[in-house]
C-alpha positions as CSV (number, residue, x, y, z in Angstrom):
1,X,-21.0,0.5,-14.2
2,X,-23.7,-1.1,-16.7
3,X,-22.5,-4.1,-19.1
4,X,-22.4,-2.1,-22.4
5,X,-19.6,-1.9,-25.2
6,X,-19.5,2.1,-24.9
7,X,-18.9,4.0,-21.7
8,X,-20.3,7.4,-21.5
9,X,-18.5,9.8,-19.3
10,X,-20.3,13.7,-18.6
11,X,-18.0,16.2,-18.3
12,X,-19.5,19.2,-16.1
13,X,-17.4,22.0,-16.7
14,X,-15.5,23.5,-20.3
15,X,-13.1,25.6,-18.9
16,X,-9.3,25.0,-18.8
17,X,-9.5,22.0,-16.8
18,X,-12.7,20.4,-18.0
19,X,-11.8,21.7,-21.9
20,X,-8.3,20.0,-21.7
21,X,-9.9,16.9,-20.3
22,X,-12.6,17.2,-23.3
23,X,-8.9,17.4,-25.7
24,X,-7.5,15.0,-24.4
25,X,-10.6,12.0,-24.0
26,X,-11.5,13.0,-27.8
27,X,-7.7,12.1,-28.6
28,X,-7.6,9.0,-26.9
29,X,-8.9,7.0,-29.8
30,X,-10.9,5.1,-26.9
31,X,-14.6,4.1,-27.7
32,X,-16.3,6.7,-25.2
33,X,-19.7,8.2,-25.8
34,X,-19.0,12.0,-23.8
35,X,-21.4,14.1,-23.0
36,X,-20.6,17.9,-21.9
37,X,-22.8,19.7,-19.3
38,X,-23.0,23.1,-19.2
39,X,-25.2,26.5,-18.1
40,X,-23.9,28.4,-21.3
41,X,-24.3,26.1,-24.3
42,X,-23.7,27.8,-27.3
43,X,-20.1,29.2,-25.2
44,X,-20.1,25.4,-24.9
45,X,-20.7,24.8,-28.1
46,X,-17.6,26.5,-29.5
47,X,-15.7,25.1,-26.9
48,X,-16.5,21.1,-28.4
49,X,-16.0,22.0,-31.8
50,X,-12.4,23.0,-30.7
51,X,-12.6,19.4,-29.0
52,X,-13.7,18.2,-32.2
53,X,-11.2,20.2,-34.6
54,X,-7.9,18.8,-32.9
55,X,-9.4,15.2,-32.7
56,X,-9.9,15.1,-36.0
57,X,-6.9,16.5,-37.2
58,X,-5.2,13.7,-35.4
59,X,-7.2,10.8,-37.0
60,X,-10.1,11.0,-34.3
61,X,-13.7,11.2,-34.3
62,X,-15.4,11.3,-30.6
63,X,-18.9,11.3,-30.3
64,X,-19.6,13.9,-28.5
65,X,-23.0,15.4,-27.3
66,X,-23.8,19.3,-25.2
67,X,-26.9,18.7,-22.8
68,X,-28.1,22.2,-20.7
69,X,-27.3,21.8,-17.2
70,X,-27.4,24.2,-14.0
71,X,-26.3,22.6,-11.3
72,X,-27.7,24.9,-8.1
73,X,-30.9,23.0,-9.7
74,X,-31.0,20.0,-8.0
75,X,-33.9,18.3,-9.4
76,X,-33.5,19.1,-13.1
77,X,-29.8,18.2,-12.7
78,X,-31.0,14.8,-11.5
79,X,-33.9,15.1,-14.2
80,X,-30.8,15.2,-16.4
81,X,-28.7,12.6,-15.8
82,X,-31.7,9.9,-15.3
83,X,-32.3,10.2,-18.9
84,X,-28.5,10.0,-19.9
85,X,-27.2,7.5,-17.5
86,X,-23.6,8.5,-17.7
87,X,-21.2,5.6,-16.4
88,X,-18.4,8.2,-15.2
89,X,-19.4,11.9,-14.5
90,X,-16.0,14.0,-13.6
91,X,-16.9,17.4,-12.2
92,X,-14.8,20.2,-13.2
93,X,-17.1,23.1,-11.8
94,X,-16.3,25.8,-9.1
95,X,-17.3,28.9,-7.7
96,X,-13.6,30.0,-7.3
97,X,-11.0,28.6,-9.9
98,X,-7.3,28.0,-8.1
99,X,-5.8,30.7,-10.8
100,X,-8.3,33.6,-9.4
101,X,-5.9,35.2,-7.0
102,X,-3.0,34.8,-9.1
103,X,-4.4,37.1,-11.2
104,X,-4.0,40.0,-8.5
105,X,-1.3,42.4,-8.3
106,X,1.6,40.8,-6.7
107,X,1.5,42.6,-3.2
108,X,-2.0,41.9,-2.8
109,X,-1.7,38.4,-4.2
110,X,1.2,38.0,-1.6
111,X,-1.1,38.6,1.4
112,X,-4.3,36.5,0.6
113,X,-2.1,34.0,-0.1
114,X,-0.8,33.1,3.2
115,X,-4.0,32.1,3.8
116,X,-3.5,28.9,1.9
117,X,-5.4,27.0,-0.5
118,X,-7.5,25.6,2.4
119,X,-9.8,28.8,2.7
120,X,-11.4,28.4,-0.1
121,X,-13.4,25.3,0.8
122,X,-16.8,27.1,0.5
123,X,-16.8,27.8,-3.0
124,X,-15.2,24.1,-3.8
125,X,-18.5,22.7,-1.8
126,X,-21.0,24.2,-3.3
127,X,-21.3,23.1,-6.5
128,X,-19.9,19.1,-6.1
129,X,-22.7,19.1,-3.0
130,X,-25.5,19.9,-5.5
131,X,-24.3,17.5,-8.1
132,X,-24.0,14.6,-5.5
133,X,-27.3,15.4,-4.3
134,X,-28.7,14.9,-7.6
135,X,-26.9,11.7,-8.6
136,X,-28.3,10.3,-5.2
137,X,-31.7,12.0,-6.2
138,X,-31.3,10.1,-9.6
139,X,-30.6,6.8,-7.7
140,X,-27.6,6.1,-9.9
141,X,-24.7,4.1,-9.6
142,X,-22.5,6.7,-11.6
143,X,-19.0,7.0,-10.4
144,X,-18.6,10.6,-9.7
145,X,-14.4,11.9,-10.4
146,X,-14.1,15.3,-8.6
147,X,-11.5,17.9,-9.7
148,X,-13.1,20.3,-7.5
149,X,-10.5,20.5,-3.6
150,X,-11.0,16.8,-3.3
151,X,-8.8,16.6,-0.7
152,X,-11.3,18.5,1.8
153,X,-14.4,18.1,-0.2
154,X,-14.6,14.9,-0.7
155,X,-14.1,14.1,2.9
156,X,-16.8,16.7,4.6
157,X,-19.6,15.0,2.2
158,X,-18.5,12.1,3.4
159,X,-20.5,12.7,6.6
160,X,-23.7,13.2,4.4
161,X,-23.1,9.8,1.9
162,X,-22.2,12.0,-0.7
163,X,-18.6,12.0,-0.8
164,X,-17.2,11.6,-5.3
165,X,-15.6,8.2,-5.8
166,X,-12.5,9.8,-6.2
167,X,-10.7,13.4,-7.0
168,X,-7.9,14.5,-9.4
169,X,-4.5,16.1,-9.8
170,X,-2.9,17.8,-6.8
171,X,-0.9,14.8,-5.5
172,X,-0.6,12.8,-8.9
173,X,0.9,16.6,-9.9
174,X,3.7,15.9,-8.1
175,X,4.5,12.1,-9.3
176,X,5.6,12.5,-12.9
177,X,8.7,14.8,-11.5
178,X,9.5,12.5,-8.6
179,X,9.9,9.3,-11.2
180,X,12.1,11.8,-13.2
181,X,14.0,12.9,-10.4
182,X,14.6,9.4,-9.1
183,X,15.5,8.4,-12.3
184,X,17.9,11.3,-12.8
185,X,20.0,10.3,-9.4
186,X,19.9,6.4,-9.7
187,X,20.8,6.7,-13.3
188,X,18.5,4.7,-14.7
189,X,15.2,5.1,-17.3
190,X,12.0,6.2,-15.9
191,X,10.1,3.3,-17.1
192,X,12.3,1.6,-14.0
193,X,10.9,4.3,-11.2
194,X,7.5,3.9,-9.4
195,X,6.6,5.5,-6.5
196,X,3.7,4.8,-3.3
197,X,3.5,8.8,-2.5
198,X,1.0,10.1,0.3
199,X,0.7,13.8,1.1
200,X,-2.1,16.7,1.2
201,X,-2.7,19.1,-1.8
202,X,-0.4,21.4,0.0
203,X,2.5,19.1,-0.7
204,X,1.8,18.9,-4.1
205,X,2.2,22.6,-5.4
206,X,5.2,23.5,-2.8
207,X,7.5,21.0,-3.5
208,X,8.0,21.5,-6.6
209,X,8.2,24.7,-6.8
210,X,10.4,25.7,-3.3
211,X,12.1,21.8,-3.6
212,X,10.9,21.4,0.2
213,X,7.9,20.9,2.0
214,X,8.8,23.1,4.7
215,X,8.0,20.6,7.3
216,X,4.5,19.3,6.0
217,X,4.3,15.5,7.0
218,X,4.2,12.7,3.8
219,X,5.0,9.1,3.2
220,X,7.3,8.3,0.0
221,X,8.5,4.8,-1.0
222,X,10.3,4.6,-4.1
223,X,11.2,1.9,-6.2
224,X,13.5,0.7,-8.8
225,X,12.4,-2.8,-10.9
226,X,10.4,-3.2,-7.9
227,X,12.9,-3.1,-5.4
228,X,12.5,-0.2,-2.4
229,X,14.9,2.2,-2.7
230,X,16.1,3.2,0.8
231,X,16.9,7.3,2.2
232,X,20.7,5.5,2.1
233,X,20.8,5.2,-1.0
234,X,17.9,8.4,-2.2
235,X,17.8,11.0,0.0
236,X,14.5,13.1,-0.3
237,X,16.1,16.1,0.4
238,X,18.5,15.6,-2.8
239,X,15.0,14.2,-4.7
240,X,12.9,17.0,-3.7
241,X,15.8,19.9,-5.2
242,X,16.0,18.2,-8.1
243,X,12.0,18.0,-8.5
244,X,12.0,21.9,-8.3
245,X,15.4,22.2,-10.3
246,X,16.6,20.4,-13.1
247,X,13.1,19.1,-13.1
248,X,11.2,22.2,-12.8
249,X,8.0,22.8,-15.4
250,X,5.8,25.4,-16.4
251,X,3.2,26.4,-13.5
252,X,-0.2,28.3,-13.9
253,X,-2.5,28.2,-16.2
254,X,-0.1,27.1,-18.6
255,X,0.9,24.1,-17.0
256,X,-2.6,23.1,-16.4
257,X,-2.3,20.0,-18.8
258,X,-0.6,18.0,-16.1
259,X,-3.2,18.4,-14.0
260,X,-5.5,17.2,-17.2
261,X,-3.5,14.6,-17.8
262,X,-3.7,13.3,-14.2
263,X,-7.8,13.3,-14.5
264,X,-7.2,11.3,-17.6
265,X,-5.1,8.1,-15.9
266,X,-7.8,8.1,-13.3
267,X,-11.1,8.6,-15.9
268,X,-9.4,5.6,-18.3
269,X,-8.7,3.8,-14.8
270,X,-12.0,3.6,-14.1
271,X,-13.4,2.9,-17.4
272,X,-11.1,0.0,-18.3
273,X,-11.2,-3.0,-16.8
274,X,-7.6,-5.3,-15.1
275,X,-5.6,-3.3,-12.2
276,X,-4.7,0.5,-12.3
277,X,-2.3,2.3,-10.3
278,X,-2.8,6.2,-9.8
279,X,-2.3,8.8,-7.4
280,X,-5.2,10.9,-6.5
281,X,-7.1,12.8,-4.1
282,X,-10.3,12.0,-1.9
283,X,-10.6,8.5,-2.8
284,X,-13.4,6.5,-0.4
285,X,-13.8,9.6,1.3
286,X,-10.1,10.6,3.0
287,X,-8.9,13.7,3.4
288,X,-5.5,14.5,1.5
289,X,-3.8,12.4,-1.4
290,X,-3.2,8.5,-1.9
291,X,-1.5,6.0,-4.2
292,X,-4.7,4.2,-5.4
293,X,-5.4,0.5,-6.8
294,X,-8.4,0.9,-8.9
295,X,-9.9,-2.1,-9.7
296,X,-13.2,-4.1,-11.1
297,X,-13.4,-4.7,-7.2
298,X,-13.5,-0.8,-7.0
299,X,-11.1,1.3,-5.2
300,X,-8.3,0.7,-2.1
301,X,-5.0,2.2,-1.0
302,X,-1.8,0.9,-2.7
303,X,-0.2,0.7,0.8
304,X,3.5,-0.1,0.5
305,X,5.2,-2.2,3.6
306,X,5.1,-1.0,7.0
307,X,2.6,1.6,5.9
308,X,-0.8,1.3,7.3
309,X,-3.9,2.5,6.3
310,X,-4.3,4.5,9.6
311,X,-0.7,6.1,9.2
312,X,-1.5,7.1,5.5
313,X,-4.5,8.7,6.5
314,X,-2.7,10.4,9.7
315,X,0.0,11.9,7.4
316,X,-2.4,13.5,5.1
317,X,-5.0,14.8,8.4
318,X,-1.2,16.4,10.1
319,X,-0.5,17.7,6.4
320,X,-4.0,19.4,5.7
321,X,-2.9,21.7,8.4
322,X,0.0,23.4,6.2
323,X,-3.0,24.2,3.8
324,X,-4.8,26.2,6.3
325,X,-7.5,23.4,7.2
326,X,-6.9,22.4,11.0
327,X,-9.5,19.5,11.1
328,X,-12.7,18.0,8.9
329,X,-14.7,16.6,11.6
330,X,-16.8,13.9,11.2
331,X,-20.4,15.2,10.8
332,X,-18.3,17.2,7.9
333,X,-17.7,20.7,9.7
334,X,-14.6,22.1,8.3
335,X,-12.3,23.7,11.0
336,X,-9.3,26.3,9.6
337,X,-6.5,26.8,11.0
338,X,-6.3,30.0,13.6
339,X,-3.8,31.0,11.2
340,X,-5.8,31.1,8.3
341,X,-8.5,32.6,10.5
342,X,-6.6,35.5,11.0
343,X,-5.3,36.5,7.7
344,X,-8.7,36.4,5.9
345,X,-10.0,38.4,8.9
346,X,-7.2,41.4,8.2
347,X,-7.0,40.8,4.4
348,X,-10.8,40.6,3.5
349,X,-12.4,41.3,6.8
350,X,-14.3,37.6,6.5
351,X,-14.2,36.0,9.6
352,X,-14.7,32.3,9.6
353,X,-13.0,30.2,12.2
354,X,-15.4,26.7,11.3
355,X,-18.3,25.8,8.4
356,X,-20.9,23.6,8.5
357,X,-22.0,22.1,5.5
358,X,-25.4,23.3,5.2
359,X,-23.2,26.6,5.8
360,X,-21.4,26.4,3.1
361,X,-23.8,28.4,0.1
362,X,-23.9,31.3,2.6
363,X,-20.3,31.4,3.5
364,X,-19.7,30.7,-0.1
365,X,-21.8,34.3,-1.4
366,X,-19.7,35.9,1.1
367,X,-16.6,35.3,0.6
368,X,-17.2,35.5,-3.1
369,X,-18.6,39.4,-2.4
370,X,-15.7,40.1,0.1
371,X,-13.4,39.1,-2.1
372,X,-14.7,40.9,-5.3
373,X,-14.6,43.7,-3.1
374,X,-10.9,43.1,-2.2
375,X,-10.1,42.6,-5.6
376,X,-11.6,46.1,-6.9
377,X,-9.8,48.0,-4.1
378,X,-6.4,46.5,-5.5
379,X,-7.5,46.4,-9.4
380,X,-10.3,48.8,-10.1
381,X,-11.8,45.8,-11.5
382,X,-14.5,44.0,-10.1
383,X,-16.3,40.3,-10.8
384,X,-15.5,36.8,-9.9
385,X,-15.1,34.3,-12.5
386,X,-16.4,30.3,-12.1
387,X,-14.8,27.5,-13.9
C-alpha cells in the first residue's frame, strides 16, 4: 500500500452488499478517498447520493467519486484503475447473487437447493477472474477483498496467481453469535469472549439457522480473558442451539448488514495499521474460512494451540464437501460432489460433474440460461439478476 495520508478503497458493485459497504465506509468518519465502479452509472449515481444523504445526516462527509467500469473488459478495467491507483479494491460483483433462488416458490426453491451453495461456482468466477486479470494487467500492488464465494474462488485462481488477498462474511457471519452465545452460558460480558473458528461457508449459514452442522467438520477454540475454554466446561452442542435460539437473527436480504459489517472489520483491517484479528474467507489462497491476523507484515492464520496450519486447512477441504464442492484441485479445476452432480442434472438438466477455469464463462452462460429457464417454468417470470 503507497505512503499517503488518504487511502482510497474502489468499491465494484452498488447492490445490497456493495451499497451497505458504501453506508457503512461513508459513516465511519475514517479519512478514506472511495471510489465506486460501476456499468450503470447514473443507477449508481442515485445509489451514492443515498450513501451521501445518511452520512451526512450523521455528521459525515466522505468523498466519494463514480468511475464507469465493465469488468468482462479486461483492458479498459485495467485502463481504469492505472489511473486511479486504489489502495484496497473490495469486489462485490456476481453473475448470480446468493438471494436469487430464494426468491422461487418454495417447492421449487426446496429442490435446487439441495444442491448447495457450491454449484454455483461458475458465475462467482467469472467476474473476480476478469478483475484480477486486470489488476495484474495494471501491475498493481492493490489489495483485492473478494465478497464474491471466496471460499472456492479464491482458491481455484490461486493456481493462475490471481487468487484476492482475502474474502468476506460467511465464516465471520457466524462469529458475532458464537461470542454471544458463549457469553450467554459462562455468564459473563461479550467483551470477555473471543473465539479462533475454522469452517467452510457451509458452516456458516447452517448453524445458525438448524443449531448443528449436521456433521460438517470445523475447529472452534473459545476463550474467556484469554483463557481456553474447554468442551467440559462449553459444550458445542449446548453453544450451537443457543446460536440458532435465543441468539437467532434476521436472515436474507434483511440481515445482509452482518454480512456488511463483516467486509467492514476486514476493509478497516487492512487500511489501518498495528495487529487485527478477523474471521474471513479465502485468505492467501485456502479454500474455506479462517481466523486471520492481519498485519503491516500482511496476512497469516491466527492458529490457536495444537492447531496446525495443515489441520485448519484439512477441516475446511473435508467441510467444502457439505457445500457440494468435492475437491479444488491444484491447477484450479473445481470438482462437485456426485451429489450435487445429480440434483442439478434432474432439477435443471445441467450436467457438470468438474470445471476448468478457462471453463468457467461458458459453464457460467449456461447455467445462467438453464436456470432462467427453470425459473420461468415455476414463475412465469423469466431473467436473471447480477449484483
Amino acid at each position: 500500500m503507497r505512503d499517503q495520508r488518504r487511502t482510497k478503497i474502489l468499491i465494484l458493485g452498488h447492490g445490497v452488499l456493495g451499497g451497505a459497504v458504501l453506508d457503512f465506509l461513508s459513516q465511519s468518519g475514517r479519512p478514506y478517498d472511495l471510489c465506486v465502479g460501476a456499468r450503470d452509472t447514473q443507477k449508481a449515481t442515485l445509489r451514492v447520493n443515498l450513501a451521501r444523504y445518511t452520512a451526512f445526516n450523521l455528521g459525515h462527509h466522505p468523498e466519494i467519486e463514480i468511475v464507469p467500469v465493465d469488468l468482462m473488459n479486461v483492458d479498459a478495467t485495467a485502463a481504469l484503475l492505472s489511473a486511479l491507483r486504489p489502495d484496497i479494491i473490495f469486489n462485490a460483483t456476481t453473475l448470480h447473487s446468493w438471494w436469487v433462488i430464494t426468491q422461487l416458490p418454495a417447492e421449487a426453491y426446496q429442490r435446487i437447493d439441495r444442491a448447495k451453495g457450491g454449484v454455483w461456482t461458475p458465475m462467482h468466477l467469472v467476474l473476480i477472474r476478469r478483475l484480477m486479470k486486470a489488476v495484474r494487467e495494471a501491475a498493481l500492488n492493490s489489495i483485492v477483498v473478494n465478497a464474491s464465494y471466496p471460499d472456492v474462488t479464491n482458491a481455484a485462481l490461486a493456481a493462475e496467481g490471481l487468487s484476492p488477498t482475502i474474502g468476506i462474511g460467511n465464516i465471520a457471519n457466524a462469529v458475532p453469535g458464537i461470542r454471544l452465545a458463549a457469553a450467554y452460558l459462562l455468564n459473563c460480558e461479550p467483551s470477555s469472549i473471543d473465539i479462533r473458528f475454522f469452517a467452510q461457508h457451509y458452516i456458516s449459514y447452517r448453524m445458525p439457522s438448524t443449531g448443528t452442522t449436521d456433521g460438517a467438520p470445523y475447529h472452534l477454540s473459545v476463550y474467556r480473558d484469554g483463557k481456553e475454554v474447554g468442551p467440559d466446561q462449553l459444550s458445542h452442542e449446548e453453544l450451537f442451539k443457543h446460536v440458532a435460539g435465543r441468539f437467532r437473527r434476521v436472515k436474507g436480504l434483511a440481515g445482509q448488514s452482518v454480512t456488511a459489517s463483516s467486509a467492514i472489520s476486514v476493509l478497516l483491517a487492512l487500511a489501518e495499521k498495528g495487529e487485527h484479528f478477523v474471521h474471513a474467507p479465502g485468505p492467501l489462497g485456502l479454500v474455506g474460512g479462517y481466523a486471520v491476523r492481519i498485519s503491516s507484515g500482511g496476512l497469516s492464520l491466527a492458529l490457536p494451540p495444537g492447531l496446525t496450519a495443515a489441520a485448519a486447512i484439512d477441516v475446511n477441504r473435508r467441510c467444502q464437501r457439505y457445500d457440494g464442492i468435492d475437491a479444488v484441485e491444484a491447477d484450479g479445476t473445481v470438482r462437485f460432489t456426485a451429489e450435487t452432480a445429480a440434483v442439478m442434472r434432474d432439477v435443471l438438466g445441467y450436467d457438470c460433474e468438474a470445471m476448468a477455469l478457462d471453463e468457467c464463462e461458458e459453464r457460467a452462460a449456461e447455467l445462467a440460461a438453464k436456470f432462467r429457464a427453470f425459473r420461468a417454468q415455476v414463475t412465469g417470470q423469466d431473467g436473471l439478476r447480477a449484483a
